[in-house]
C-alpha positions as CSV (number, residue, x, y, z in Angstrom):
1,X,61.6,-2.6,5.8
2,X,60.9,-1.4,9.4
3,X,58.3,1.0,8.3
4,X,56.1,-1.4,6.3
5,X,56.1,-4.0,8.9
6,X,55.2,-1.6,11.8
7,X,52.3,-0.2,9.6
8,X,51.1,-3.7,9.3
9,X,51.1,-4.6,13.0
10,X,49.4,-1.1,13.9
11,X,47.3,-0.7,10.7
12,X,44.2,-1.2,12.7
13,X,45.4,1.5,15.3
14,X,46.0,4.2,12.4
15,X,42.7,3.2,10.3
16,X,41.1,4.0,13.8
17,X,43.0,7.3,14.4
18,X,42.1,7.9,11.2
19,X,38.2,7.3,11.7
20,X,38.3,9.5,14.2
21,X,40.2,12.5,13.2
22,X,39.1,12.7,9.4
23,X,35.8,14.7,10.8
24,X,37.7,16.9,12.5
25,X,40.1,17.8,9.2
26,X,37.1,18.2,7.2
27,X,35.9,21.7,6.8
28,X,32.5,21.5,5.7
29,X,30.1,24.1,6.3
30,X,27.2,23.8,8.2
31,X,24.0,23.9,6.0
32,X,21.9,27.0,6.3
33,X,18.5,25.4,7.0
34,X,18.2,22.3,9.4
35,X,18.4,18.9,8.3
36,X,16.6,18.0,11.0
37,X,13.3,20.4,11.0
38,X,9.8,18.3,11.4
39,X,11.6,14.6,12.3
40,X,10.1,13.3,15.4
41,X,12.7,11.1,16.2
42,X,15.6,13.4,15.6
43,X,13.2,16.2,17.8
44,X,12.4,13.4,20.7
45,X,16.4,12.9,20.4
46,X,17.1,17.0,20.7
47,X,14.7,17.3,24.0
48,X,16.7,14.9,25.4
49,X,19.7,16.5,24.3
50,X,18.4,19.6,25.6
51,X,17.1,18.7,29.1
52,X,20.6,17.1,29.8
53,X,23.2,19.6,28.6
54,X,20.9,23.3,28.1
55,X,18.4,23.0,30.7
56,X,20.8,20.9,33.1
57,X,22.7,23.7,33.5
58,X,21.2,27.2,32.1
59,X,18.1,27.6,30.2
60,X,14.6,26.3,31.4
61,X,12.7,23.8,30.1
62,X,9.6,25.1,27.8
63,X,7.1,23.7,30.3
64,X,8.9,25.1,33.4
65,X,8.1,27.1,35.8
66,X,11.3,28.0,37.0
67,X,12.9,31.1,35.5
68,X,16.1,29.9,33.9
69,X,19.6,31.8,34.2
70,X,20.0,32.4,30.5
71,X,17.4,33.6,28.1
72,X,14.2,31.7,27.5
73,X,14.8,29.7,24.4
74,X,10.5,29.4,23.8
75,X,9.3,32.9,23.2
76,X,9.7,34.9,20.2
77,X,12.3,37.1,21.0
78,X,15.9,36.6,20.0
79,X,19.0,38.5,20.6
80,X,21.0,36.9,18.0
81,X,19.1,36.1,14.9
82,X,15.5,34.1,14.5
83,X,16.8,32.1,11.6
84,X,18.0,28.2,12.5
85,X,21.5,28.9,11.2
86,X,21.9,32.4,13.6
87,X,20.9,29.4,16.4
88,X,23.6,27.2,15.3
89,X,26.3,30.1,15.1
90,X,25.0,30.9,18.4
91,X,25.8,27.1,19.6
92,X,28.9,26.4,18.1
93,X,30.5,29.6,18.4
94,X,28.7,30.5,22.2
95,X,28.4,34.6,22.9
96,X,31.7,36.2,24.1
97,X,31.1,38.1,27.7
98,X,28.7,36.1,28.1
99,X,27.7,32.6,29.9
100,X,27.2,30.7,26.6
101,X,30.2,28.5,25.8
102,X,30.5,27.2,22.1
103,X,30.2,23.7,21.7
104,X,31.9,23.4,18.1
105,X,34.5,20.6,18.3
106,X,32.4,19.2,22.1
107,X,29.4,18.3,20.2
108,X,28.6,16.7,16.8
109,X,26.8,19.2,14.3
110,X,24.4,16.7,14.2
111,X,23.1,17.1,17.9
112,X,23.1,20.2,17.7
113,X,21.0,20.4,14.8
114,X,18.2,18.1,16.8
115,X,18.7,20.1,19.6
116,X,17.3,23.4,17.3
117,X,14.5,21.3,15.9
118,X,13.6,20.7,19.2
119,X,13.2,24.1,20.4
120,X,11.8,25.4,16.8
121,X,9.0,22.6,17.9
122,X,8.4,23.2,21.7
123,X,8.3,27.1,20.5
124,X,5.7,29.7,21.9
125,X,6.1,31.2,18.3
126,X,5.5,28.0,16.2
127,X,2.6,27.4,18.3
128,X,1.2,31.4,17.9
129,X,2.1,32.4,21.2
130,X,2.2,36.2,22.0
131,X,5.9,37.2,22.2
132,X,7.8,38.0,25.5
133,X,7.1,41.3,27.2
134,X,11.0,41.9,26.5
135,X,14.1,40.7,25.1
136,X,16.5,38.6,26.5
């Protein structure tokens, strides 16, 4: 009789552990193409993403001047794969010996996927720029 009564009184508590960790249990995989390619909103939402957490502490920004310390995310030259889904491997699973962390389990899929629209859309490539002189 204990156990019934002390899921009743901590029901809400356990629905919200429950909330919280269920994404977490789930082993979904991560669609090939992104959800997010061409939505404004979800792109406006993925240059913020990515001024805060890529820019803030590694790559540049595609308008800026700067050189970052990582490679240039804007040209047409990647190390790792050119489709969206190499990019997302590349996020959640980061590059070992290298500064790029993964940020599976930090950030939501979701973000991350804006995040790449926003970078397909600010590209030098998706706007016919030359390519970089050399890769990263």
């Amino acid at each position: 009789m204990r156990i019934p009564m002390m899921f009743l009184r901590h029901r809400s508590l356990i629905f919200a552990t429950l909330c919280v960790l269920s994404p977490l249990l789930v082993s979904a995989e991560s669609p090939s193409q992104n959800p997010f390619t061409g939505n404004p909103q979800a792109i406006k939402e993925g240059k913020t993403n990515f001024e805060m957490i890529c820019a803030g502490y590694c790559h540049a920004t595609e308008s800026s001047s700067r050189p970052g310390q990582c490679p240039s995310l804007f040209d047409c030259e990647w190390k790792t794969g050119a489709k969206d889904a190499d990019l997302f491997r590349v996020m959640s699973d980061g590059v070992p010996k290298t500064q790029m962390i993964g940020f599976k389990g930090r950030l939501p899929d979701e973000m991350l996927w804006k995040i790449i629209a926003y970078v397909r859309s600010a590209s030098k490539c998706e706007q016919g720029g030359k390519p970089a002189a050399a890769a990263h």
